[in-house]
C-alpha positions as CSV (number, residue, x, y, z in Angstrom):
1,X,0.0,0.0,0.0
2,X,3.4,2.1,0.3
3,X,3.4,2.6,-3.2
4,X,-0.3,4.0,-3.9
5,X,0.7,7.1,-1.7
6,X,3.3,8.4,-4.6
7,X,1.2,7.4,-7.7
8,X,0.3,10.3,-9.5
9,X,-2.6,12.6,-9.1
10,X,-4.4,11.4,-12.4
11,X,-3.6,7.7,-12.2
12,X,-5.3,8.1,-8.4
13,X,-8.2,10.0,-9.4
14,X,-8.9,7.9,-13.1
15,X,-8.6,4.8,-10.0
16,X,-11.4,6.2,-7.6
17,X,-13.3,7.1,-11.4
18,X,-13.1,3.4,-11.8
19,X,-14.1,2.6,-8.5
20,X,-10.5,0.6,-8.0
21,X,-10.7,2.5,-4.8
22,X,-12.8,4.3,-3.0
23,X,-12.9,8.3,-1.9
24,X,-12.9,7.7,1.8
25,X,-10.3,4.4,1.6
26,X,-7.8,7.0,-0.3
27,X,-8.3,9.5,2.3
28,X,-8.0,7.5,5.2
29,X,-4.1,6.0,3.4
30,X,-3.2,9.6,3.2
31,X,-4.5,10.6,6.9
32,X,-2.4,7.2,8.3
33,X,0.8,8.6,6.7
34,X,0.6,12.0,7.8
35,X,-0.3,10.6,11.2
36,X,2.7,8.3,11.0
37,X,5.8,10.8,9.6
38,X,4.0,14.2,10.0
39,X,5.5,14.4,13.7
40,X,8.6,14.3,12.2
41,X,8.2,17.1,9.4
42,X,6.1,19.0,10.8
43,X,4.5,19.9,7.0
44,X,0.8,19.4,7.2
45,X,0.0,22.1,10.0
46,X,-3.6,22.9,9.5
47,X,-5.5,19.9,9.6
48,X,-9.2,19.5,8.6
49,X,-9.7,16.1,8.4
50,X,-13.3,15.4,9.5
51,X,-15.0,17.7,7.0
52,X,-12.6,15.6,4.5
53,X,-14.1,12.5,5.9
54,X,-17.4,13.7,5.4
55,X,-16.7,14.9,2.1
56,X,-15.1,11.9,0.9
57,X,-17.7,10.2,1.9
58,X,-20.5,11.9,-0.3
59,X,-17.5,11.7,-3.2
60,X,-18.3,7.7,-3.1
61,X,-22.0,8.1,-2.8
62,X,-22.4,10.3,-5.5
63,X,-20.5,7.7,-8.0
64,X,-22.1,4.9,-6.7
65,X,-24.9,7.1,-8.0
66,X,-23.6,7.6,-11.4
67,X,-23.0,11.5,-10.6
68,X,-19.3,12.5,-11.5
69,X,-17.8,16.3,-10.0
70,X,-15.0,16.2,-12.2
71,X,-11.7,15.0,-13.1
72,X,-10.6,14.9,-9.2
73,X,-13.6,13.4,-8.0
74,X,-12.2,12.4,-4.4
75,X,-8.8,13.0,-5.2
76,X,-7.2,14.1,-1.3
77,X,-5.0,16.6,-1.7
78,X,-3.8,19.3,0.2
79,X,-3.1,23.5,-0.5
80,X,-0.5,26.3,1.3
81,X,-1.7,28.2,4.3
82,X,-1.6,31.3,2.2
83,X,-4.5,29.9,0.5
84,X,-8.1,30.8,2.5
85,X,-10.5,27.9,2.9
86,X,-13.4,29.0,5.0
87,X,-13.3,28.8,8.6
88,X,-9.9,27.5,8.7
89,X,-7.0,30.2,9.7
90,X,-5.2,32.1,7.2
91,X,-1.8,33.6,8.7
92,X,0.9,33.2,6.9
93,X,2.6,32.5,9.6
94,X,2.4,35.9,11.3
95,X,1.6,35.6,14.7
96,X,-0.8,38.5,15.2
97,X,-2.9,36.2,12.5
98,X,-3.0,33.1,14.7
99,X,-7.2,33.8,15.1
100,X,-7.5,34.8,11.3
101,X,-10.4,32.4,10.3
102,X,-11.6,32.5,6.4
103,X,-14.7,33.6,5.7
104,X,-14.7,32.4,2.1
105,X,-12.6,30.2,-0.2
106,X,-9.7,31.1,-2.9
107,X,-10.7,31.3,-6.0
108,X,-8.2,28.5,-7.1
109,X,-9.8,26.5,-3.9
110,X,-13.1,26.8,-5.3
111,X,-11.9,25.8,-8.6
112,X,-10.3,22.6,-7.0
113,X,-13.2,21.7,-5.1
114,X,-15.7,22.0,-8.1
115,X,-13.2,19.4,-9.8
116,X,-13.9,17.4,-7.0
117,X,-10.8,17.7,-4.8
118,X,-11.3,16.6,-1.1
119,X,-9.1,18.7,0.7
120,X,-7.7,17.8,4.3
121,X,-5.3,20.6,5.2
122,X,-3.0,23.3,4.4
123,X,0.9,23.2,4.6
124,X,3.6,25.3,6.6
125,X,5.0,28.6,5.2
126,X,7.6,31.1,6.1
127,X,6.4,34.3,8.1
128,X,5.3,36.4,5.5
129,X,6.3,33.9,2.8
130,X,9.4,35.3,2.9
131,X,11.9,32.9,2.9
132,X,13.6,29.9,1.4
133,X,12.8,27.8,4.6
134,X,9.6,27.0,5.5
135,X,8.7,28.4,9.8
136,X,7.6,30.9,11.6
137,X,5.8,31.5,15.4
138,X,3.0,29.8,15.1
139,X,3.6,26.3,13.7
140,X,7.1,26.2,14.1
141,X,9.5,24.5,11.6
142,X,9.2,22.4,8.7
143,X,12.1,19.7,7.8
144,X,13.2,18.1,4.6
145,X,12.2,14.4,3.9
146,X,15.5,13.8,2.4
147,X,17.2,15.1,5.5
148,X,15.4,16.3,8.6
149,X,18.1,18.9,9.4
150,X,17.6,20.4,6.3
151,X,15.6,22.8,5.2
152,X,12.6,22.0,2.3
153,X,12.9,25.2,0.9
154,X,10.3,28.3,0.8
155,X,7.8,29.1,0.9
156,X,5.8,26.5,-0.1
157,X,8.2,24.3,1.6
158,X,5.2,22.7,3.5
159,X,3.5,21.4,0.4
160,X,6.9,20.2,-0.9
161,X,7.9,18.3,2.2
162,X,4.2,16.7,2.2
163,X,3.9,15.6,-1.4
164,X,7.6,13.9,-1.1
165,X,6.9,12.3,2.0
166,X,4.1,10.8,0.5
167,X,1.0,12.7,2.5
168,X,-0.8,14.1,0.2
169,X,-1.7,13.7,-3.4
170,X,-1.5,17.1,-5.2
171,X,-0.5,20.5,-3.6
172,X,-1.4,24.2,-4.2
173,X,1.7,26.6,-3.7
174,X,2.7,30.6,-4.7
175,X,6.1,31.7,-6.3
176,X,7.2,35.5,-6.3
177,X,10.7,34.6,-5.9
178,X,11.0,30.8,-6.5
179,X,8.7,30.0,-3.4
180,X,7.3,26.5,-5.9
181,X,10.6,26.4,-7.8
182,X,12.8,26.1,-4.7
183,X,11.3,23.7,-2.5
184,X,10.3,21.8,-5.6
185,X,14.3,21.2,-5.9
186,X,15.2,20.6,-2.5
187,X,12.6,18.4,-2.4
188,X,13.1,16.5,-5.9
189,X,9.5,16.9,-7.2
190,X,8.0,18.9,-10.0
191,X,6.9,22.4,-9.5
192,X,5.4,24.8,-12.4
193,X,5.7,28.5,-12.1
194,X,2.8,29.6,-14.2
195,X,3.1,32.8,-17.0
196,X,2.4,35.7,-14.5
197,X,-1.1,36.2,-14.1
198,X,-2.4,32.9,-15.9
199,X,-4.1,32.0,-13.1
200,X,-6.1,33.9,-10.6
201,X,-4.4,35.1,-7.4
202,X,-8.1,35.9,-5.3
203,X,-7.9,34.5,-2.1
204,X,-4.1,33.7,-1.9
205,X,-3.7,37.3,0.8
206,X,-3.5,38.0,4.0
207,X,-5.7,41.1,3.7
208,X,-8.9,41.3,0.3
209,X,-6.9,41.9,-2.5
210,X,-8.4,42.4,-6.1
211,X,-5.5,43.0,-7.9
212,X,-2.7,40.3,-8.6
213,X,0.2,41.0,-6.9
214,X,2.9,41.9,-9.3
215,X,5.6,38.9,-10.7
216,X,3.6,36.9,-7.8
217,X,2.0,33.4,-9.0
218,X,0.0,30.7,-7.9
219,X,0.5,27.4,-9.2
220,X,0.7,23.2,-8.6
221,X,3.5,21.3,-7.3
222,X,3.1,17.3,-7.5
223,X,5.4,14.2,-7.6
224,X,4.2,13.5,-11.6
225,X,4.4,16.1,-14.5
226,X,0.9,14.9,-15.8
227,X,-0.3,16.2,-12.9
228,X,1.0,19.3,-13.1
229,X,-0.7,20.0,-16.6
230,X,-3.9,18.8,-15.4
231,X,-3.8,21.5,-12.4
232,X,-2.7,23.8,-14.7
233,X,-5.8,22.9,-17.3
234,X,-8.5,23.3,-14.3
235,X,-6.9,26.5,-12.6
236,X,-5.5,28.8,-15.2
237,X,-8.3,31.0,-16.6
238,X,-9.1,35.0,-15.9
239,X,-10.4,36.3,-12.2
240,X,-13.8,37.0,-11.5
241,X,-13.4,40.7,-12.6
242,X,-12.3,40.0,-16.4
243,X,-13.9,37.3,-17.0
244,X,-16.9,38.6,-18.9
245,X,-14.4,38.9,-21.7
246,X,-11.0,37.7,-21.3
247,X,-10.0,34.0,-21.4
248,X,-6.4,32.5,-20.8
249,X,-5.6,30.4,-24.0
250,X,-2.0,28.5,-23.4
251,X,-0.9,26.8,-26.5
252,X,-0.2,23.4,-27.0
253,X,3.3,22.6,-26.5
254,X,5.4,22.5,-30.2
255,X,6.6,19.5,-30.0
256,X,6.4,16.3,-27.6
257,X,10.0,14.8,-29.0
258,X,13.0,15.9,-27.4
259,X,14.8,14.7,-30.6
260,X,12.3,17.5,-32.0
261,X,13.4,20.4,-29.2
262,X,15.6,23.0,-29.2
263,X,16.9,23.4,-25.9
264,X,19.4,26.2,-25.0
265,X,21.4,26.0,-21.3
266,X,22.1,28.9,-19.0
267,X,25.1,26.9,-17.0
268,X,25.8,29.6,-14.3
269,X,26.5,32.9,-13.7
270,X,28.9,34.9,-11.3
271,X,26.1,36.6,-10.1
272,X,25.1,33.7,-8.1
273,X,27.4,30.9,-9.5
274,X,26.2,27.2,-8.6
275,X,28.2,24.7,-6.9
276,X,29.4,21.4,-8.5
277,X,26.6,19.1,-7.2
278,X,24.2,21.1,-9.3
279,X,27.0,21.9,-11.7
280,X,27.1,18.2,-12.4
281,X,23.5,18.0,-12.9
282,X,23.3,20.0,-15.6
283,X,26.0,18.5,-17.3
284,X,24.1,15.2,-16.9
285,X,21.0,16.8,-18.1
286,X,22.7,18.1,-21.0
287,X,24.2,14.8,-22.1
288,X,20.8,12.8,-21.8
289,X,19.5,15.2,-24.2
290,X,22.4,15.1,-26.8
291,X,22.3,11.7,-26.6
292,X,18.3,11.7,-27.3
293,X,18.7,13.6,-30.1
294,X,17.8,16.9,-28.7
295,X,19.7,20.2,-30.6
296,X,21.0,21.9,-27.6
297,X,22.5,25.2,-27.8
298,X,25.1,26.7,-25.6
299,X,23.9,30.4,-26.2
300,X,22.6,30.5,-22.6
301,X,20.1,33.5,-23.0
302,X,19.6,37.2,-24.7
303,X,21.6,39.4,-25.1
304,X,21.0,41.8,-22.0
305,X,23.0,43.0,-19.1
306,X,22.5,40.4,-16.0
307,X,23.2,43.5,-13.3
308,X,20.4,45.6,-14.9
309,X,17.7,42.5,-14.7
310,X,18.4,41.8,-11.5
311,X,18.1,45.5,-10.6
312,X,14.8,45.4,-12.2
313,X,13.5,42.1,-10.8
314,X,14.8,43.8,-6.9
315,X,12.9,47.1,-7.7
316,X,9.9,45.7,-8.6
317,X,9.7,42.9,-6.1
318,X,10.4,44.9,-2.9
319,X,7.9,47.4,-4.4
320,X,5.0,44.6,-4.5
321,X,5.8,43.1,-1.2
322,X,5.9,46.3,0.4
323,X,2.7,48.4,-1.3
324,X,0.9,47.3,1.4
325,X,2.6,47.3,4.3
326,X,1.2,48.9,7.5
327,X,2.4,52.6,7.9
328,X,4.7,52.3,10.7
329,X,7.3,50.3,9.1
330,X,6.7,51.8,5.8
331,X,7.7,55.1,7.3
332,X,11.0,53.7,8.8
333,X,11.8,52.5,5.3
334,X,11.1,56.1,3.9
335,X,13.1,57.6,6.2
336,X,16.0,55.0,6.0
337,X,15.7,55.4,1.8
338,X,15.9,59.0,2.4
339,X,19.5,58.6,4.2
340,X,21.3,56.4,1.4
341,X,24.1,57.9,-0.3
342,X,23.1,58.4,-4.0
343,X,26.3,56.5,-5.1
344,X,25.0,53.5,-2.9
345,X,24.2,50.6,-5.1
346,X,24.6,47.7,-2.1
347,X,21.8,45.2,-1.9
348,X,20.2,47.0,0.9
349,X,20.1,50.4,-0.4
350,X,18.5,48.5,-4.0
351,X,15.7,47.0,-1.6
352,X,15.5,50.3,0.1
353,X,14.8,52.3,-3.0
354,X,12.7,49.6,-4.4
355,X,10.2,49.2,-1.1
356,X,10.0,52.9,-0.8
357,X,9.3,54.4,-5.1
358,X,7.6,56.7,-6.4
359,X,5.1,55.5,-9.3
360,X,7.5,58.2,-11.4
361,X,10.4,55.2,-10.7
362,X,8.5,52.2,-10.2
363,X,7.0,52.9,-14.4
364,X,10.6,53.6,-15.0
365,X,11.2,50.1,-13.9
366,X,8.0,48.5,-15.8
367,X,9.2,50.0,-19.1
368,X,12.6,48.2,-18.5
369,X,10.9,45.0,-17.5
370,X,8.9,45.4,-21.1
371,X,11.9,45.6,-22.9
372,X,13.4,42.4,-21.1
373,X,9.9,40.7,-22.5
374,X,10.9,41.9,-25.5
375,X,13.6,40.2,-25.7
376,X,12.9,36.8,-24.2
377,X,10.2,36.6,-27.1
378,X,12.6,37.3,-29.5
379,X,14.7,34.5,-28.1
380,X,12.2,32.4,-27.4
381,X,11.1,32.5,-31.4
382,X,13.8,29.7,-32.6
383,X,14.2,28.2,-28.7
384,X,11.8,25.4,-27.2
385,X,13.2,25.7,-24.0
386,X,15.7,26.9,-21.6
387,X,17.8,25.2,-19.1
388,X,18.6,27.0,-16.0
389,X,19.8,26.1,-12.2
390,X,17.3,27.1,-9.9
391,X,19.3,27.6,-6.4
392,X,23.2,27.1,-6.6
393,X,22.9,24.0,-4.0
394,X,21.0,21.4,-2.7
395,X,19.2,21.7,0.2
396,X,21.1,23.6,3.1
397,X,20.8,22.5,7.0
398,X,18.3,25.0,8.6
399,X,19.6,28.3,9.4
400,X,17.1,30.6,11.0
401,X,19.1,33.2,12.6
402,X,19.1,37.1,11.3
403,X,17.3,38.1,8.1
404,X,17.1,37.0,4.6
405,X,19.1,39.8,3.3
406,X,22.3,39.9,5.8
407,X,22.7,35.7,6.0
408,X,25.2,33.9,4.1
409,X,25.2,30.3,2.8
410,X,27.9,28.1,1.6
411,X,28.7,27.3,-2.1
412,X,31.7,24.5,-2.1
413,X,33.3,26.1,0.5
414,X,32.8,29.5,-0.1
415,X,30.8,32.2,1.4
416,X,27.8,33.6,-0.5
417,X,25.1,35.9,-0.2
418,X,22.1,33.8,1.2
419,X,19.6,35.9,-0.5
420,X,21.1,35.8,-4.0
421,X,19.6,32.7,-3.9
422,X,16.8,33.9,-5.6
423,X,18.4,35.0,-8.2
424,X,17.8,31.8,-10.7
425,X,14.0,32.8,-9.9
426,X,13.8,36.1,-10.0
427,X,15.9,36.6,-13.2
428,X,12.8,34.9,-15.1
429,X,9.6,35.6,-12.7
430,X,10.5,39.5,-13.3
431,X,9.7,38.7,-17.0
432,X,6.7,37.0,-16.4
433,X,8.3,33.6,-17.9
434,X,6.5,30.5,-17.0
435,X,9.2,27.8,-15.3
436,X,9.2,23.7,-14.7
437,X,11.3,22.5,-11.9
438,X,12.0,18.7,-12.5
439,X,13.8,16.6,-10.6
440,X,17.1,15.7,-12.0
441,X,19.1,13.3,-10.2
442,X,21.1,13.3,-6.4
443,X,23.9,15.0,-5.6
444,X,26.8,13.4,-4.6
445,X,25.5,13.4,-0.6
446,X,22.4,11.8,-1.8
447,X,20.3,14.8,-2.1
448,X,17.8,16.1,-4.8
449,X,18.5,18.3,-7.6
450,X,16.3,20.2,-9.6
451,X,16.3,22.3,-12.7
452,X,14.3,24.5,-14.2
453,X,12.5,24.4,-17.6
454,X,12.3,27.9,-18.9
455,X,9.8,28.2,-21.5
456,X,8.3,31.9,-23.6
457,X,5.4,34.0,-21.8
458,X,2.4,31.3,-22.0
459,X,4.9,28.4,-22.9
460,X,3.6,26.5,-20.0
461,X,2.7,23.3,-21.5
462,X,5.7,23.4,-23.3
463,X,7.6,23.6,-19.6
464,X,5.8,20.9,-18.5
465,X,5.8,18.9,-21.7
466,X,9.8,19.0,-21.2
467,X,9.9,18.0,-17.7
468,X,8.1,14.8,-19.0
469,X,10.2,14.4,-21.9
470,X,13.0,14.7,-19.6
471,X,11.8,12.6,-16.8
472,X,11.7,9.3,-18.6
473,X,15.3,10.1,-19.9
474,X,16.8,10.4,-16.0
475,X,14.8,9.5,-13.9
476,X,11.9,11.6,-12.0
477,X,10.4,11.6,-8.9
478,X,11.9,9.1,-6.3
479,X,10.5,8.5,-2.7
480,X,13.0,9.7,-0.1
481,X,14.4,7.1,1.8
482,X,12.1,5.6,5.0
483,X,8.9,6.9,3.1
């Protein structure tokens, strides 16, 4: 029975279709395993399970009835915290929020749920999502399946851990800065990074948002790629307010053949270069596909300065995070951006400027932005795909003291900026690129590594068409050991 937790998502739900197995007997397999290695992982930290029970349990009725809700009829799955389900809490792990109960549901919940989802519970963030570790005062810390001292990356880091371990089925994360990319590595499952704004953002907040939160994403993580497209199929489509007369219309992907792709490879970078575990990874990658046929090109990317995209990815990220911040600490960053030396082009002062614009700056920076659109299309034209690191190591032991921006991690023994980690992410999220992370083999400690499959604005099912291609070349998802 081991092995039914890590079949995919589709091959479960086409099973309960057949009546193979039933809603509630699904459920219950996935409640025993949380129950049995949650303790140690600490991932699924909201837990709803008897309205799941009951819910499952009307799944089974209904078919037995001949009624079907949709292609996850019963499927049990699981979404982030950031994600409100009503009358469960929605904190994002700030602990002012602890008693923050949902009145309604997400928009992407509602659409899971009227595919016939049965969902049980919602998995552990950083505070504010801000992180590439997954805890925060209220549910404490979340650990790696691969390693329990190690960290499963951020911030959906809960719904990586989960879906590796073998708890759930299907998982609902967020990505502004690599928050399904990351944890999709250092967890070695799939993760898709959906074309900005492809899917509908209501209901992922802390606070009633209409607006989608600029570069910010939602999208599916899962053990299986198929998976991935068919959460990408039932969620992607325009919010409530345009959708009188927009639609979202993602193309099929050009080809299915990796002896038909052109694949181009972005190796490193000394802006955040990657050590050798990942360094090797690629390198295998790169062989499997020269070796299948594939054209691969070693042109890396466009023709653009690296130092002025990051600048514009950092501008326009703190900006979004920030817009809404409460005025007391928005004031402290005024005043602070108001001290910086104009010559100061640190990391901090970049942040600084970027939390604190003017709409006179922040356009500045949209126009640039456009331009680096510009051209990605262009090189996107005569490129299938693009191969890319997505963190510069495997996953790192937990490290939880001082801030994201003045740590430092270690990359084959040297000392690097721990927040220039998101650069791999932030580089293409800026430019509203879609992304695949796919597992791609272990280092040489025995720990995942993922890559990312970098596709043109609305390329998604070409991302995730790749990652399948690729999988069955080296290898995809693999249970961690003791799961």
């Amino acid at each position: 029975m081991s092995d039914l937790a890590f079949r995919a998502a589709t091959d479960l739900a086409a099973a309960i279709r057949r009546k193979e197995i039933g809603a509630v007997e699904l459920l219950e397999h996935y409640l025993a395993r949380v129950e049995k290695h949650d303790g140690a992982l600490n991932a699924v930290v909201v837990r709803d399970f008897d309205r799941a029970r009951a819910r499952a349990k009307e799944a089974d009725a209904a078919l037995a009835r001949g009624e079907l809700w949709g292609p996850l009829h019963g499927l049990p799955m699981t979404v982030k915290e950031a994600f409100n389900i009503a009358g469960l809490p929605t904190t994002w792990g700030v602990p002012e929020m602890k008693g923050n109960e949902a009145a309604g549901n997400a928009y992407a919940v509602d659409r899971l749920l009227e595919a016939g989802a049965v969902i049980f519970g919602k998995t552990n963030v950083p505070l504010l999502l801000s992180d590439l570790q997954s805890y925060n005062a209220i549910y404490g810390t979340t650990n790696n399946p691969w390693d329990p001292s190690r960290a499963p990356g951020g911030s959906s880091g809960g719904s990586a851990a989960a879906l590796a371990a073998g708890m759930t089925a299907l998982e609902l994360g967020s990505d502004i800065g690599g928050s399904i990319r990351n944890p999709a590595h250092f967890c070695g499952i799939y993760g898709h990074k959906p074309t900005w704004n492809a899917l509908p953002q209501n209901g992922h907040e802390l606070f009633p948002l209409m607006n989608p939160v600029d570069i910010g994403v939602i999208g599916p993580l899962a053990r299986h790629p198929d998976d991935l497209a068919l959460a990408l199929d039932l969620l992607s489509g325009p919010n409530p307010l345009d959708a009188a007369g927009l639609k979202v219309d993602l193309p099929a992907p050009r080809t299915k053949s990796l002896p038909e792709m052109k694949v181009a490879v972005w190796r490193d970078d000394p802006k955040m270069p990657v050590g050798r575990d990942v360094a090797a990874r690629i390198e295998h990658v790169v062989q499997a596909l020269r070796q299948a046929g594939t054209e691969v090109r070693e042109i890396e990317r466009p023709p653009f300065d690296v130092e002025e995209a990051w600048d514009t990815y950092r501008f326009l990220l703190f900006a979004a995070l920030n817009a809404l911040q409460p005025d007391e600490p928005y004031n402290g960053m005024v005043q602070a951006a108001a001290g910086l030396d104009p010559s100061d082009s640190s990391e901090m002062a970049g942040i600084l400027r970027g939390s604190t614009c003017r709409f006179r700056d922040w356009a500045a920076h949209n126009e640039k932005r456009a331009r680096f659109r510009a051209h990605w299309a262009e090189f996107f034209r005569d490129v299938d795909i693009l191969l890319a690191p997505i963190c510069p190591t495997p996953a790192f032991p937990h490290q939880q003291e001082g801030e994201m921006v003045t740590r430092s991690m270690e990359v084959d023994g040297q000392s690097r900026s721990y927040w220039m980690q998101v650069f791999w992410a932030g580089i293409f999220g800026m430019a509203y690129l879609p992304a695949t992370v796919f597992p791609a083999g272990l280092s040489a400690g025995g720990l995942p590594v993922g890559l990312q499959a970098v596709g043109p604005e609305y390329g998604d099912r070409m991302c995730i068409e790749f990652a399948r291609a690729i999988g069955q070349v080296v290898g995809g998802f693999r249970p961690p050991p003791g799961y």
